[in-house]
PyMOL Python script that loads the backbone (N, CA, C, O; Angstrom):
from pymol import cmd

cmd.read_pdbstr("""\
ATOM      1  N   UNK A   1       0.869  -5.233 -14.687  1.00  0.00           N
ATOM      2  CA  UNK A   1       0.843  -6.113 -13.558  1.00  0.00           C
ATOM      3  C   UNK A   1       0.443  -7.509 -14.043  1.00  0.00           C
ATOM      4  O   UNK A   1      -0.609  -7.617 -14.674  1.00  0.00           O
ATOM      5  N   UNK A   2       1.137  -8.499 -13.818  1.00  0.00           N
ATOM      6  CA  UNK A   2       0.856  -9.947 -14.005  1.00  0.00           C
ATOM      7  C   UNK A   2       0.215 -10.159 -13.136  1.00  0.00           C
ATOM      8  O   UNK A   2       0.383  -9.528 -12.092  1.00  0.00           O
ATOM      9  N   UNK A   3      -0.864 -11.238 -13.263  1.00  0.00           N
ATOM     10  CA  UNK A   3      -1.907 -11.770 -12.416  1.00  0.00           C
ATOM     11  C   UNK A   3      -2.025 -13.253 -12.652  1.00  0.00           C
ATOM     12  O   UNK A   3      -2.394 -13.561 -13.785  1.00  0.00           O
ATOM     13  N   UNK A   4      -1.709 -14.529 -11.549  1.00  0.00           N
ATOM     14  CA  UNK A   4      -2.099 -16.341 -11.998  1.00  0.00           C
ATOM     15  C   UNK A   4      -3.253 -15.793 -11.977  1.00  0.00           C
ATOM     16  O   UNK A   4      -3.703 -15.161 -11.022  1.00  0.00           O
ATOM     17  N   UNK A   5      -3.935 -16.042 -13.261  1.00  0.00           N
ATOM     18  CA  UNK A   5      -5.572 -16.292 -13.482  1.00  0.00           C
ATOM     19  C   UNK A   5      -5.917 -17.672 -12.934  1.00  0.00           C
ATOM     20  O   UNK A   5      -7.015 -18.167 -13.189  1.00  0.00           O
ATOM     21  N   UNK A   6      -5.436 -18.011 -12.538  1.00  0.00           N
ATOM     22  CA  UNK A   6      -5.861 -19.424 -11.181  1.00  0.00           C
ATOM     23  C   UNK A   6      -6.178 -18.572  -9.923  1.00  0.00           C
ATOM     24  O   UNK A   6      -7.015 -18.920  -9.090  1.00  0.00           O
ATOM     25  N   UNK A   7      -5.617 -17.695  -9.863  1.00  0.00           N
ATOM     26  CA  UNK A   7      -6.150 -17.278  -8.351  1.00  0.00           C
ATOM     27  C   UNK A   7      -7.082 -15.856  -8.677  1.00  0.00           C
ATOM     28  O   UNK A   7      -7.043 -14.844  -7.977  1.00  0.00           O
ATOM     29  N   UNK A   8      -7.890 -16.029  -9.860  1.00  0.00           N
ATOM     30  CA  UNK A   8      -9.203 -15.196 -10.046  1.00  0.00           C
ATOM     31  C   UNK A   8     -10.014 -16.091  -9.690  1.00  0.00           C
ATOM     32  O   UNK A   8      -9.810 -17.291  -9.869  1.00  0.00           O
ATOM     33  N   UNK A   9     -11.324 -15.466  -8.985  1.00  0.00           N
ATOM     34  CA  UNK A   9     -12.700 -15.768  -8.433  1.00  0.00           C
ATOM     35  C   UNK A   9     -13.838 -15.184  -8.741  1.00  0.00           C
ATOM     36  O   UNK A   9     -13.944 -14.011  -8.384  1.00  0.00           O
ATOM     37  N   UNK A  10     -14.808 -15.713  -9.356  1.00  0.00           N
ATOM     38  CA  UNK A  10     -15.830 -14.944  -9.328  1.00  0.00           C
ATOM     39  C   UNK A  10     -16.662 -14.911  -7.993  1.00  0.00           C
ATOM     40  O   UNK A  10     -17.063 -15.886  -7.357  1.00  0.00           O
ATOM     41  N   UNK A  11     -16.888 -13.138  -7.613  1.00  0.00           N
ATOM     42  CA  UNK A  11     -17.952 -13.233  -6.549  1.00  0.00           C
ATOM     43  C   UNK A  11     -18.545 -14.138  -5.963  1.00  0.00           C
ATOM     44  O   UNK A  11     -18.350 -14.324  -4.762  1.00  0.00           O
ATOM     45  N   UNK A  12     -19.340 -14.846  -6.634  1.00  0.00           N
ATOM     46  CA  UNK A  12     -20.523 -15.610  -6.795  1.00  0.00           C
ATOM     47  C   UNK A  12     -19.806 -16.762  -6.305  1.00  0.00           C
ATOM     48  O   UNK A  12     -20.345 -17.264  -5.319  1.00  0.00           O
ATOM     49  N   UNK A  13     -18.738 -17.339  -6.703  1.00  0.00           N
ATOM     50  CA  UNK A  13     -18.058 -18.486  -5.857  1.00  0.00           C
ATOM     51  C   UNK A  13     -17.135 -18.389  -5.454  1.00  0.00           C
ATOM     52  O   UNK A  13     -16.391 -19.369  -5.491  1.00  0.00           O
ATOM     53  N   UNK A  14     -16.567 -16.846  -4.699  1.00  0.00           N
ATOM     54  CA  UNK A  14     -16.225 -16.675  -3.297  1.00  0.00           C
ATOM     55  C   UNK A  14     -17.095 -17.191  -2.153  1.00  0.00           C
ATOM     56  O   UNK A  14     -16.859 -17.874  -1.156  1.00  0.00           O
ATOM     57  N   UNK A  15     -18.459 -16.472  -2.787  1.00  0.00           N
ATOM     58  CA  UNK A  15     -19.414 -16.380  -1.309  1.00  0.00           C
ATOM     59  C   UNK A  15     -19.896 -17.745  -0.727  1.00  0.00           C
ATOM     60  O   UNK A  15     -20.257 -18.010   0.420  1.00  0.00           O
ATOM     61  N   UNK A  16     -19.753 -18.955  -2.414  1.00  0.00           N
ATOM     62  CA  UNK A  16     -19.881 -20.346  -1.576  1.00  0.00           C
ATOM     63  C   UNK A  16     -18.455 -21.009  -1.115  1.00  0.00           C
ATOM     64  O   UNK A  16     -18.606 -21.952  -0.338  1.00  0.00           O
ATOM     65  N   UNK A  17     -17.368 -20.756  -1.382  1.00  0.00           N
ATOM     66  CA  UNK A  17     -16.670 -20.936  -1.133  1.00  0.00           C
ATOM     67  C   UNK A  17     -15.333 -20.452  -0.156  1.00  0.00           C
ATOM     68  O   UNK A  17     -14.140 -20.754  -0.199  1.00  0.00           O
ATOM     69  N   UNK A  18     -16.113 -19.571   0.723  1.00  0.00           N
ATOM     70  CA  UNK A  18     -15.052 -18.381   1.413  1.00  0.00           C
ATOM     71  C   UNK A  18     -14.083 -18.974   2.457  1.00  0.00           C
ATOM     72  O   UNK A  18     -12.978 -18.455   2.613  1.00  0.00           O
ATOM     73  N   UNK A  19     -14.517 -20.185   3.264  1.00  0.00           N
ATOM     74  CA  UNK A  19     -13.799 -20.349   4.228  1.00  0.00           C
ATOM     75  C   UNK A  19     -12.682 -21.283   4.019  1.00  0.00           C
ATOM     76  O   UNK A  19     -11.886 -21.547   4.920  1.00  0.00           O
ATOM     77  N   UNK A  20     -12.614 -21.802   2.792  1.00  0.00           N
ATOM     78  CA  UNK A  20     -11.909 -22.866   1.607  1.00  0.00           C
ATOM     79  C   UNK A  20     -10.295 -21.995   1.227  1.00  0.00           C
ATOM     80  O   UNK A  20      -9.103 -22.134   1.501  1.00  0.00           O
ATOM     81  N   UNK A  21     -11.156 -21.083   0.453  1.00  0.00           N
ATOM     82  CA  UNK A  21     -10.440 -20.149  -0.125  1.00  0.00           C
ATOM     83  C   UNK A  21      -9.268 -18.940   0.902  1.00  0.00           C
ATOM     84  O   UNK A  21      -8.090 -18.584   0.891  1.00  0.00           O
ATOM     85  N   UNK A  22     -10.496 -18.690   1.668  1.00  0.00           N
ATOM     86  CA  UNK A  22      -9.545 -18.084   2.899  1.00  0.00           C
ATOM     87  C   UNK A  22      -7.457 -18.667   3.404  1.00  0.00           C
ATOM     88  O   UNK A  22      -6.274 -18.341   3.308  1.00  0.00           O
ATOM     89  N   UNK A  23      -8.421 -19.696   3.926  1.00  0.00           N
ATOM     90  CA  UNK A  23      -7.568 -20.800   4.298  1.00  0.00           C
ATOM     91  C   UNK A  23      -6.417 -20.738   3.173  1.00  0.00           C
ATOM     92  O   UNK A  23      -5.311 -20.413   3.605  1.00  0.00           O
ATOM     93  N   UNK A  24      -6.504 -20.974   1.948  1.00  0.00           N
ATOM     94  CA  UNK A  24      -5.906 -20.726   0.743  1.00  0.00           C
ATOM     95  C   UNK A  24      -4.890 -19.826   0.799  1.00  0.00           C
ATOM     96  O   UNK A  24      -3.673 -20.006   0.831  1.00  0.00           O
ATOM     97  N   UNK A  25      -5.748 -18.526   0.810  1.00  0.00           N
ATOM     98  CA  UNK A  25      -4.385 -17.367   1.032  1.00  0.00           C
ATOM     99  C   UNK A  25      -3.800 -16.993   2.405  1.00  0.00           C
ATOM    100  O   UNK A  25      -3.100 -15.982   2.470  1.00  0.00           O
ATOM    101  N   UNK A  26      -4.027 -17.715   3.488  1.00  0.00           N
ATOM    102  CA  UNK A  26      -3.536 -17.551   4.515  1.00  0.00           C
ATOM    103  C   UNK A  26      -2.136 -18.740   4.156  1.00  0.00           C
ATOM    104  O   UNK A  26      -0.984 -18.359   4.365  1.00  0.00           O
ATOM    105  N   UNK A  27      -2.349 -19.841   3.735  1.00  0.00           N
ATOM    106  CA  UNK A  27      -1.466 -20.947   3.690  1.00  0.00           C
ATOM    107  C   UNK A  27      -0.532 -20.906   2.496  1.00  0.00           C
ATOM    108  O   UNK A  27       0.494 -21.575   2.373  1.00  0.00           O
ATOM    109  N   UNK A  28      -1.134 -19.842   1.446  1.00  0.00           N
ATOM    110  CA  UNK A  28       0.317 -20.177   0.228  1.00  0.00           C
ATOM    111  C   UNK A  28       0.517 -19.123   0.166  1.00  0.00           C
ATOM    112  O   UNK A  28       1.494 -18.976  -0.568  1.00  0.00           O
ATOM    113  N   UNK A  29      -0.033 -17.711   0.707  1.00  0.00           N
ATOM    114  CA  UNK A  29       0.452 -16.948   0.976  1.00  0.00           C
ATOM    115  C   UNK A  29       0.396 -16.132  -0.632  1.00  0.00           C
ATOM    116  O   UNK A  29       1.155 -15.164  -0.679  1.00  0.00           O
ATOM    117  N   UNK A  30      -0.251 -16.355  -1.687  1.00  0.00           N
ATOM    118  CA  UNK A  30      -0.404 -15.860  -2.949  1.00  0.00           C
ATOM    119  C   UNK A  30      -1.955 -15.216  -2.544  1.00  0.00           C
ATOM    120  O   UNK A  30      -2.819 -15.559  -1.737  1.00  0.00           O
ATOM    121  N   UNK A  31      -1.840 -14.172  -3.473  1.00  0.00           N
ATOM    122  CA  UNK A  31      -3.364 -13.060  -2.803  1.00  0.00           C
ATOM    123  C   UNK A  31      -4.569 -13.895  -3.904  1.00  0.00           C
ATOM    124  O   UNK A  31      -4.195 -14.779  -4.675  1.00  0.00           O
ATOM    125  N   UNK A  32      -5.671 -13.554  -3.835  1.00  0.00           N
ATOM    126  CA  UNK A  32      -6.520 -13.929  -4.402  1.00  0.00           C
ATOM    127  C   UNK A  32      -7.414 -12.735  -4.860  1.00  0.00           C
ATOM    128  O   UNK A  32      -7.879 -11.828  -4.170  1.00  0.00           O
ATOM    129  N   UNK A  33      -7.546 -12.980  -6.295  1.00  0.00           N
ATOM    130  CA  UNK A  33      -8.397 -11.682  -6.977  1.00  0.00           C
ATOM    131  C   UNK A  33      -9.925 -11.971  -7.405  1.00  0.00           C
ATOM    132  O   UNK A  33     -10.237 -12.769  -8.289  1.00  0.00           O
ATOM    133  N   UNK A  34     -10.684 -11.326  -6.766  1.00  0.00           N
ATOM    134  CA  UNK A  34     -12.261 -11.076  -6.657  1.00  0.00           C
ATOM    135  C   UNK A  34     -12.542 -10.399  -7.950  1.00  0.00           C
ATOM    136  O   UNK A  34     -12.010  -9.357  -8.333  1.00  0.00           O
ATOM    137  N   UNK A  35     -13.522 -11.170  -8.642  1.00  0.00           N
ATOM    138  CA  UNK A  35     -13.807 -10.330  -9.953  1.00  0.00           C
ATOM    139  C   UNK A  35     -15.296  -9.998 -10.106  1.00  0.00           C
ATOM    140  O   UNK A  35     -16.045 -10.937  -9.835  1.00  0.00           O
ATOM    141  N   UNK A  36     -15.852  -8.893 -10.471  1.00  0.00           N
ATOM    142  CA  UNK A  36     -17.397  -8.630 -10.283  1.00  0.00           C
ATOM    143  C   UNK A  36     -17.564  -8.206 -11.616  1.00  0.00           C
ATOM    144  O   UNK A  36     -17.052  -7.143 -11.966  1.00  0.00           O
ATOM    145  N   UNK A  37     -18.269  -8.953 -12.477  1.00  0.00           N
ATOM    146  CA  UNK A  37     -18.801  -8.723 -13.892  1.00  0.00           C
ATOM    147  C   UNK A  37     -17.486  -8.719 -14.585  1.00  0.00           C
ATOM    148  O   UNK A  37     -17.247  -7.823 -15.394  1.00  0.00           O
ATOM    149  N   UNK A  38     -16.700  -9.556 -14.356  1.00  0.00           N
ATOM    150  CA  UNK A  38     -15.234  -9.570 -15.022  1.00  0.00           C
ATOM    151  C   UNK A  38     -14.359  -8.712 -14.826  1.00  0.00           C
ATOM    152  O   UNK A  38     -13.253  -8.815 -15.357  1.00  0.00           O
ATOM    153  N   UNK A  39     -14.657  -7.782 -14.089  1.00  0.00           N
ATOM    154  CA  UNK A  39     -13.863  -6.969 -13.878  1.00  0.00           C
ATOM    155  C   UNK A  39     -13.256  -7.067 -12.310  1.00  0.00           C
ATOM    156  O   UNK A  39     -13.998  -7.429 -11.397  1.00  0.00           O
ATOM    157  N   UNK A  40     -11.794  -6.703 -12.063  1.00  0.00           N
ATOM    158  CA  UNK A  40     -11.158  -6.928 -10.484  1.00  0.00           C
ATOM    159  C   UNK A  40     -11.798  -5.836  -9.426  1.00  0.00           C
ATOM    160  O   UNK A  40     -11.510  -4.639  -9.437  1.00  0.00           O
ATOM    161  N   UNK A  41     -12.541  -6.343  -8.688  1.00  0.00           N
ATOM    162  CA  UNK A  41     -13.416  -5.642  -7.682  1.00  0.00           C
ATOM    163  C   UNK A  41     -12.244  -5.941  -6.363  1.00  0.00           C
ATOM    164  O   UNK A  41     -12.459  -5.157  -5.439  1.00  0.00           O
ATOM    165  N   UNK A  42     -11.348  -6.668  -6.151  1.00  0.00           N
ATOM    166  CA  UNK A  42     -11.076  -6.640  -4.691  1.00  0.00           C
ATOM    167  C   UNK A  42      -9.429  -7.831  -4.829  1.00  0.00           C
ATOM    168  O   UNK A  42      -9.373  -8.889  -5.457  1.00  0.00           O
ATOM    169  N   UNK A  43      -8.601  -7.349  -4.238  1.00  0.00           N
ATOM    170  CA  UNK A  43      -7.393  -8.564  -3.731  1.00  0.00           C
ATOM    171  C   UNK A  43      -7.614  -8.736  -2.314  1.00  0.00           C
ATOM    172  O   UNK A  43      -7.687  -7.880  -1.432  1.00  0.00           O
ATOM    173  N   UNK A  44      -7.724 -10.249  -2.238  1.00  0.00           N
ATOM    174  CA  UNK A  44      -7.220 -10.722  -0.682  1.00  0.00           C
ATOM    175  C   UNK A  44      -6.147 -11.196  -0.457  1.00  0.00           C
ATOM    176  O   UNK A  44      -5.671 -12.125  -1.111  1.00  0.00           O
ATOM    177  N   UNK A  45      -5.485 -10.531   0.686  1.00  0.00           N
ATOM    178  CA  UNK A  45      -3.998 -11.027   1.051  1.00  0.00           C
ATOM    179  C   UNK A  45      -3.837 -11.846   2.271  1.00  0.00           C
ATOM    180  O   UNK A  45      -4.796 -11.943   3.036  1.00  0.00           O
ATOM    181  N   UNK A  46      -3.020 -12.284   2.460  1.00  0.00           N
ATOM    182  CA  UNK A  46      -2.505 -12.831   4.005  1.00  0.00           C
ATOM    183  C   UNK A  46      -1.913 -11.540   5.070  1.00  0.00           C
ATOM    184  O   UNK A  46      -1.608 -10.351   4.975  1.00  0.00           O
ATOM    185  N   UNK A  47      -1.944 -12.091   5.608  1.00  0.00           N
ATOM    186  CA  UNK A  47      -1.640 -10.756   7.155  1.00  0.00           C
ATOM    187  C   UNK A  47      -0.223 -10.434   7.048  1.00  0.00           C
ATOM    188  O   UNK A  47      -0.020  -9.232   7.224  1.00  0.00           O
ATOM    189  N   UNK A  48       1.006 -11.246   6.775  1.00  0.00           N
ATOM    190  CA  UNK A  48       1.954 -10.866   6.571  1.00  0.00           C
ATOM    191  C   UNK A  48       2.241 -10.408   4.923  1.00  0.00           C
ATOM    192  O   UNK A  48       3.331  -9.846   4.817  1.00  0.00           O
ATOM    193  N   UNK A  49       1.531 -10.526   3.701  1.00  0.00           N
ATOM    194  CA  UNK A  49       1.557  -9.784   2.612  1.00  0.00           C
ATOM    195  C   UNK A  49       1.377  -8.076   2.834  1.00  0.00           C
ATOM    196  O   UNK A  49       1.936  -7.005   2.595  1.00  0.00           O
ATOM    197  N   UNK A  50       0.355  -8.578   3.375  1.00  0.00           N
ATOM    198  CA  UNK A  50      -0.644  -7.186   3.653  1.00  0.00           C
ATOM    199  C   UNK A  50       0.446  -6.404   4.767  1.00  0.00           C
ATOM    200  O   UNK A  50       0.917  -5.343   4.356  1.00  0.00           O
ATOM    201  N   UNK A  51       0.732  -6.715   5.696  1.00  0.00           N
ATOM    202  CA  UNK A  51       1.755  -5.888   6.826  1.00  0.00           C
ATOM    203  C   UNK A  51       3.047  -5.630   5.732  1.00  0.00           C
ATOM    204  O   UNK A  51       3.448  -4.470   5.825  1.00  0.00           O
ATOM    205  N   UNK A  52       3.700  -6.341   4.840  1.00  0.00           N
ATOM    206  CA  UNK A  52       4.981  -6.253   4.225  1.00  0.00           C
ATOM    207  C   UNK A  52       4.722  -4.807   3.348  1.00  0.00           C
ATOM    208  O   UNK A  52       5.468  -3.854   3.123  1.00  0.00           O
ATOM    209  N   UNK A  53       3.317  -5.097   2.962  1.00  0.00           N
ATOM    210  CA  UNK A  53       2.947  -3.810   2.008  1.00  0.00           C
ATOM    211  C   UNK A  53       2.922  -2.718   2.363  1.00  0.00           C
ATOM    212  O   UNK A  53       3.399  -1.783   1.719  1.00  0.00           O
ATOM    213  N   UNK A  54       2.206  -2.597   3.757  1.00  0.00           N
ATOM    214  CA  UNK A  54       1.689  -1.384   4.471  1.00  0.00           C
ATOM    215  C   UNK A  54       3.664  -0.482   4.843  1.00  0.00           C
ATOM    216  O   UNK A  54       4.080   0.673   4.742  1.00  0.00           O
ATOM    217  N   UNK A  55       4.290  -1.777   5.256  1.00  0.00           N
ATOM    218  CA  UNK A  55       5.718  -0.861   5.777  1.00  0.00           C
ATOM    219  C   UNK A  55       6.335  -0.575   4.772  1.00  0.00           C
ATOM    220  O   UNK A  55       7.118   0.362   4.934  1.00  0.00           O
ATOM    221  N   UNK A  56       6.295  -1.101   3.563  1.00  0.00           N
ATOM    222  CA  UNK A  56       6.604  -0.561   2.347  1.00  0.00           C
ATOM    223  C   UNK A  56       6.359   1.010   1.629  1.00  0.00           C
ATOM    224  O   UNK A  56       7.031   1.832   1.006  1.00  0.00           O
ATOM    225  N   UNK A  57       4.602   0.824   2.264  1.00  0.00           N
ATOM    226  CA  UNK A  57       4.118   2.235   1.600  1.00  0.00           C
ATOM    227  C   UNK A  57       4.789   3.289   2.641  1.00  0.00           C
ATOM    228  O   UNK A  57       5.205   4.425   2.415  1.00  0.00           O
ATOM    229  N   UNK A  58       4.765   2.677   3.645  1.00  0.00           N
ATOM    230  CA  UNK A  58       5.351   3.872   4.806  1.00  0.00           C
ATOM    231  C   UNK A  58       6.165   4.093   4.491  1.00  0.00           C
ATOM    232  O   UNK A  58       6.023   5.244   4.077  1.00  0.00           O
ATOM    233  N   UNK A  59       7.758   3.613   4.236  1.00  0.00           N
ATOM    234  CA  UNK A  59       8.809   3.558   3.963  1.00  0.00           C
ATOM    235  C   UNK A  59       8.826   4.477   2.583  1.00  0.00           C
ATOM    236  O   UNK A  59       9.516   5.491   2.476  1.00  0.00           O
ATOM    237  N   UNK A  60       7.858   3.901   1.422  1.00  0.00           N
ATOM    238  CA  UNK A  60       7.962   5.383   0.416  1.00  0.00           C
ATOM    239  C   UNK A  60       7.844   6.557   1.060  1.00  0.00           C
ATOM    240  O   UNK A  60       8.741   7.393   0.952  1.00  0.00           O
ATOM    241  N   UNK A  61       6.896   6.757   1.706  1.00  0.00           N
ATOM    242  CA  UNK A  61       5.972   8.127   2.059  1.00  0.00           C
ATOM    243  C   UNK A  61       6.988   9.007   2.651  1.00  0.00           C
ATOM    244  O   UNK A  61       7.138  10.195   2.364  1.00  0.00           O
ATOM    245  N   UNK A  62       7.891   8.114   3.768  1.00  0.00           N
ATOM    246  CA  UNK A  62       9.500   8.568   4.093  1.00  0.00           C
ATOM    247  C   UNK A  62      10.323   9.015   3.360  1.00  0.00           C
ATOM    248  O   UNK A  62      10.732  10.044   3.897  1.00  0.00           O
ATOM    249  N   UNK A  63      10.798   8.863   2.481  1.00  0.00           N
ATOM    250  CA  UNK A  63      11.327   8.810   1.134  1.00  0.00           C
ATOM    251  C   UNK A  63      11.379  10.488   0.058  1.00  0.00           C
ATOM    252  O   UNK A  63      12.088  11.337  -0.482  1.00  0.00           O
ATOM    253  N   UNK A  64      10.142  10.062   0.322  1.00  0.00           N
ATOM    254  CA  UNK A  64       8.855  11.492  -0.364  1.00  0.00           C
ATOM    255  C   UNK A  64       9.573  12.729   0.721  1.00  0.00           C
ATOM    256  O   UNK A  64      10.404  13.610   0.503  1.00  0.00           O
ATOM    257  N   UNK A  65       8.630  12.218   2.270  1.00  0.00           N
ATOM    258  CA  UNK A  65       9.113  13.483   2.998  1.00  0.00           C
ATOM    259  C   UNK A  65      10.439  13.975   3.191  1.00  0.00           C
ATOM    260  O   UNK A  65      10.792  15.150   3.284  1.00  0.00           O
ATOM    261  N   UNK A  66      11.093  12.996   3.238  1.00  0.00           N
ATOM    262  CA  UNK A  66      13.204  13.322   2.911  1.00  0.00           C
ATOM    263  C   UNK A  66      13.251  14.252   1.859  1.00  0.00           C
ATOM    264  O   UNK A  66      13.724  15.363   2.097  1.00  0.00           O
ATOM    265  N   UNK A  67      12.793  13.953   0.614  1.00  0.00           N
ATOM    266  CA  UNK A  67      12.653  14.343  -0.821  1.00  0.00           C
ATOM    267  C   UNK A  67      12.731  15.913  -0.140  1.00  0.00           C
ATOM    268  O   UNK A  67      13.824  16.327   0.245  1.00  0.00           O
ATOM    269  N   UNK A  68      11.628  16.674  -0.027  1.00  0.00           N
ATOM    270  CA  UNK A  68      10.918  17.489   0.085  1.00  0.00           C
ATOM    271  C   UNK A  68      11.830  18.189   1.163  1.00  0.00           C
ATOM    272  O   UNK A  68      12.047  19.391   1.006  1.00  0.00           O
ATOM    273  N   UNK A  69      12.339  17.589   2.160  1.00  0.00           N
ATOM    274  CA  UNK A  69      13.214  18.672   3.501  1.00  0.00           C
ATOM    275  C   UNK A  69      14.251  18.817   2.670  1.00  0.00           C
ATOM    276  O   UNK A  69      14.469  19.974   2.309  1.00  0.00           O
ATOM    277  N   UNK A  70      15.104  17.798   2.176  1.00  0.00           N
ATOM    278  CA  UNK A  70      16.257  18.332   1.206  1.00  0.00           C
ATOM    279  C   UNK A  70      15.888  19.221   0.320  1.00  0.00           C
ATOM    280  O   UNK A  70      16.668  20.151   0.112  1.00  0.00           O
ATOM    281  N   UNK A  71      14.890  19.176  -0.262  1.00  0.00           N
ATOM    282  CA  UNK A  71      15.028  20.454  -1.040  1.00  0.00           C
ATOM    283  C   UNK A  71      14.745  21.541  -1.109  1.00  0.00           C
ATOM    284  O   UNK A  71      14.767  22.322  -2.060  1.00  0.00           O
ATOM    285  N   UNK A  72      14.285  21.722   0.528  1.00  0.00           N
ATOM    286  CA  UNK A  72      13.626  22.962   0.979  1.00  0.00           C
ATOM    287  C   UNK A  72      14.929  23.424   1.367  1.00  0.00           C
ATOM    288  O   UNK A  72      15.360  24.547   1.109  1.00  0.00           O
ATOM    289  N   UNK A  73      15.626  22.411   2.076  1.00  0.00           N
ATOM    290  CA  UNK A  73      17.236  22.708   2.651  1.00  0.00           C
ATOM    291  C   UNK A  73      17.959  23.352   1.809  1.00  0.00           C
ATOM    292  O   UNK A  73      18.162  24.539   2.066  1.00  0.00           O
ATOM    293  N   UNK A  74      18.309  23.012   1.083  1.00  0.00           N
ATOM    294  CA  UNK A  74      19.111  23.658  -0.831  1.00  0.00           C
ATOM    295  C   UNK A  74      18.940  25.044  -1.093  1.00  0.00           C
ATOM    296  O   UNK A  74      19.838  25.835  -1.380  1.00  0.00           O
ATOM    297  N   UNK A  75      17.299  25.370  -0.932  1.00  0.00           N
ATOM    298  CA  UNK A  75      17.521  26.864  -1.185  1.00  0.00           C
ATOM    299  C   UNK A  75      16.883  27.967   0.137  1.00  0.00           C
ATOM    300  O   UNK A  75      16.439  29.114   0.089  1.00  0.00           O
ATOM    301  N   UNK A  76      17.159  26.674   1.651  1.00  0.00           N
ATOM    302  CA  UNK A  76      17.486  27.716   2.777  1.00  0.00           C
ATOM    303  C   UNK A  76      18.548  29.305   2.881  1.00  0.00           C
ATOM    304  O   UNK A  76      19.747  29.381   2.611  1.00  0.00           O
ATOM    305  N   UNK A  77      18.007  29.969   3.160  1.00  0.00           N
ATOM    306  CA  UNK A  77      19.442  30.814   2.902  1.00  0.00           C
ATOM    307  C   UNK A  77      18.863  31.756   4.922  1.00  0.00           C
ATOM    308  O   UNK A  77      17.827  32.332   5.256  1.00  0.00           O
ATOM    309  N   UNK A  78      20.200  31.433   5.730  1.00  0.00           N
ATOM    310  CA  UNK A  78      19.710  31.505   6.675  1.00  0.00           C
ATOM    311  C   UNK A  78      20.043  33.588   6.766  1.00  0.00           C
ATOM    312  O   UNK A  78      19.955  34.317   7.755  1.00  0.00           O
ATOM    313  N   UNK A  79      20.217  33.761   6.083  1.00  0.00           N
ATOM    314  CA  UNK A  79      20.592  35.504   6.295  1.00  0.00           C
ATOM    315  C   UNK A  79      18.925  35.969   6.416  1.00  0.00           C
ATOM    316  O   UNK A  79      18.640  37.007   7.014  1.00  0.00           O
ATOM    317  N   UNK A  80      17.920  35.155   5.830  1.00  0.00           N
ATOM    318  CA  UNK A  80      16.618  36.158   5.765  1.00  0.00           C
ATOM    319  C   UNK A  80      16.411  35.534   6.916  1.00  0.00           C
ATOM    320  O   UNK A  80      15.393  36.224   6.968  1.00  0.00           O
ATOM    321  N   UNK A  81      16.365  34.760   8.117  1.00  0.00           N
ATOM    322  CA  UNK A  81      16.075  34.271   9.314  1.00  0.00           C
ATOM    323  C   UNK A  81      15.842  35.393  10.194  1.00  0.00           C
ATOM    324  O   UNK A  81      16.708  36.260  10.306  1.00  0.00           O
ATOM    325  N   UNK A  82      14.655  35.462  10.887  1.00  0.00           N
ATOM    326  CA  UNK A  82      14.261  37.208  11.524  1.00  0.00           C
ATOM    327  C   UNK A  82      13.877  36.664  12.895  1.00  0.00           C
ATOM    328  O   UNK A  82      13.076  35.740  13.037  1.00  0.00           O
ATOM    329  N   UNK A  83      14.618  37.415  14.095  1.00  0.00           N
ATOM    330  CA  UNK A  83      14.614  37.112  15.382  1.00  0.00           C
ATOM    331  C   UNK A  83      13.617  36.889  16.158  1.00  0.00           C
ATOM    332  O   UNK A  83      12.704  37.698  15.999  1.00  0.00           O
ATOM    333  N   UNK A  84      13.388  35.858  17.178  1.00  0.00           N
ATOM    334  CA  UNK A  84      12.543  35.581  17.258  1.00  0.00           C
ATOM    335  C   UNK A  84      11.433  37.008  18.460  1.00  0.00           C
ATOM    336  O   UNK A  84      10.234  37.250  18.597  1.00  0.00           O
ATOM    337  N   UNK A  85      12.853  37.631  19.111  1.00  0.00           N
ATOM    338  CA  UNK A  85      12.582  38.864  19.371  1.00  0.00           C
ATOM    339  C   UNK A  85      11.749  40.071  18.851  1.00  0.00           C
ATOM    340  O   UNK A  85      11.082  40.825  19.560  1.00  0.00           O
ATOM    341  N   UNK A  86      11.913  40.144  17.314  1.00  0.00           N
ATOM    342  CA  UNK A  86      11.779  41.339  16.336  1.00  0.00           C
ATOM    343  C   UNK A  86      10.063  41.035  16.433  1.00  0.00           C
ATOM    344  O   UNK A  86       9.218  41.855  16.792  1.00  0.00           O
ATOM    345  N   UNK A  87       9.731  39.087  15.844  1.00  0.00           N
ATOM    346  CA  UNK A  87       8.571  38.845  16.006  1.00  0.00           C
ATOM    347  C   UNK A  87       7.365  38.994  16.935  1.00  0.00           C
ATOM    348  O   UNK A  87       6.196  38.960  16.552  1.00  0.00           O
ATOM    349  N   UNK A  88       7.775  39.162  18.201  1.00  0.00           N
ATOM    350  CA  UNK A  88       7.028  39.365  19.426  1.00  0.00           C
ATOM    351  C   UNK A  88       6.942  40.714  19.164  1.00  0.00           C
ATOM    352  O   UNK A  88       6.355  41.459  19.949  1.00  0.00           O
TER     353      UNK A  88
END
""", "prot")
cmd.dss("prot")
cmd.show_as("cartoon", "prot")
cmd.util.cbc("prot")
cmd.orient("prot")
């Protein structure tokens, strides 16, 4: 994953700088990465990053569950199908 190391922050001047920065990723719309002891503790996104992502993941997860009915479908074989009669 590529990351602009321009839009890394340390903690420490997020917390004086939050409502600056905010503003920031609401307006260019590039996320901003939170770093705690150098290491990436957190991304902030804009509301439409963040919504583009979320229907994205949904849209896999769809994908996945398709996956999975097709291939349950494939080795349906409807002759073992037992009435719903026999069951009662």
């Amino acid at each position: 994953m590529l990351i602009d190391t321009g839009k890394m922050i340390p903690i420490t001047k997020l917390q004086r700088e939050l409502t600056q920065q905010i503003r920031s990723v609401s307006s260019g719309k590039s996320p901003l990465y939170v770093l705690k002891n150098n290491e990436m503790e957190a991304v902030i996104l804009s509301p439409d990053e963040y919504e583009y992502l979320s229907n994205l993941n949904e849209m896999v997860e769809q994908f996945e569950i398709d996956g999975m009915i097709q291939n349950r479908l494939t080795k349906y074989n409807r002759k073992k199908n037992i009435k719903w009669e026999t069951l009662k």
